[in-house]
C-alpha positions in Angstrom: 95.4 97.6 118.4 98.5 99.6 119.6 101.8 99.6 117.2 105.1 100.4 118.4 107.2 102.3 115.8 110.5 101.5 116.8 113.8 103.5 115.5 116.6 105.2 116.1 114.9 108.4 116.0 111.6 110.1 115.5 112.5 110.5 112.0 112.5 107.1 111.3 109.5 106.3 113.6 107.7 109.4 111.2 108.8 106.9 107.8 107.3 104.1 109.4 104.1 105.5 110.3 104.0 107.2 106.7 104.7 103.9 104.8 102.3 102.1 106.3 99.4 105.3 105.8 100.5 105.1 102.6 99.8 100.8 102.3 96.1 101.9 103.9 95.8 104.6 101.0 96.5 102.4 98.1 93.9 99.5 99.8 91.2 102.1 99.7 91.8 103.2 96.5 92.2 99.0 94.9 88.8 98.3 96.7 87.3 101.7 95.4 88.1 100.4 91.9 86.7 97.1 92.6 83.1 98.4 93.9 83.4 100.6 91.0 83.1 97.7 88.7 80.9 95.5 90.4 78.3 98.5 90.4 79.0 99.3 86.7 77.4 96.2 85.6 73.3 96.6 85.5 72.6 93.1 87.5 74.6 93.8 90.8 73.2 98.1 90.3 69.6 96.8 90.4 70.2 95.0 93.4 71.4 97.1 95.9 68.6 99.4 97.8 69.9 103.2 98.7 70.3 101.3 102.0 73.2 99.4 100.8 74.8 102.0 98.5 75.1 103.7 102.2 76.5 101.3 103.5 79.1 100.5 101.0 82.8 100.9 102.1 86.3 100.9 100.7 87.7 99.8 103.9 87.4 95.9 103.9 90.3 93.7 103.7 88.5 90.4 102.8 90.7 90.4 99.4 94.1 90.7 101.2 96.3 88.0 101.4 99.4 89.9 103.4 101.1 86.4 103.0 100.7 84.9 99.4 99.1 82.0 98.0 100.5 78.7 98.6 99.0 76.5 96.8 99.7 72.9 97.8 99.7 70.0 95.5 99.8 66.2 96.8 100.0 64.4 93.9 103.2 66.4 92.3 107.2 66.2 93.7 108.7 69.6 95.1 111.2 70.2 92.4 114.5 70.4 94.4 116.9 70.6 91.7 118.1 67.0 92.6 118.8 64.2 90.2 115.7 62.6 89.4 117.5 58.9 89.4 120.4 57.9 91.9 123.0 56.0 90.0 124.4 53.5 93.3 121.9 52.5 96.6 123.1 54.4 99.4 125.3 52.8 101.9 126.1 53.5 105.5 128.7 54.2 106.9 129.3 51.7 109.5 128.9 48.7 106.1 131.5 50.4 104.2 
């Protein structure tokens, strides 16, 4: 995939680039931890042949959500911050 680092300067193209090596860094480092644990507990350890310890990586992104969690609830009112009762019916305008 190409990226375009746009700015007003190479300086700014240079903080981009940085930022998002340093987004990349602290993924590798979160996953590390999680493979960590999952191989720290005696079930999952006997499992895995030295094939798959080979194969192992800290570069998957399966447990990234860039966009949050929206979790979506049918049965339940978005809370606008609107009275939940309306004290008159509505009228139009043309019957007033």
């Amino acid at each position: 995939m190409l990226t375009y680092f746009v700015g007003p300067d190479k300086e700014h193209a240079e903080t981009s680039m940085l930022a998002l090596h340093l987004l990349q860094s602290a993924l590798v480092h979160v996953n590390t931890l999680l493979v960590q644990q999952v191989l720290a507990e005696p079930a999952w350890a006997k499992k895995l042949s030295d094939e798959d310890r080979r194969g192992l990586t800290a570069l998957f992104w399966s447990n990234v959500n860039p966009y949050g969690t929206f979790r979506l609830d049918m049965d339940k009112r978005l809370d606008l911050g609107l009275p939940t009762t309306v004290s008159r019916p509505r009228t139009s305008a043309a019957s007033a």
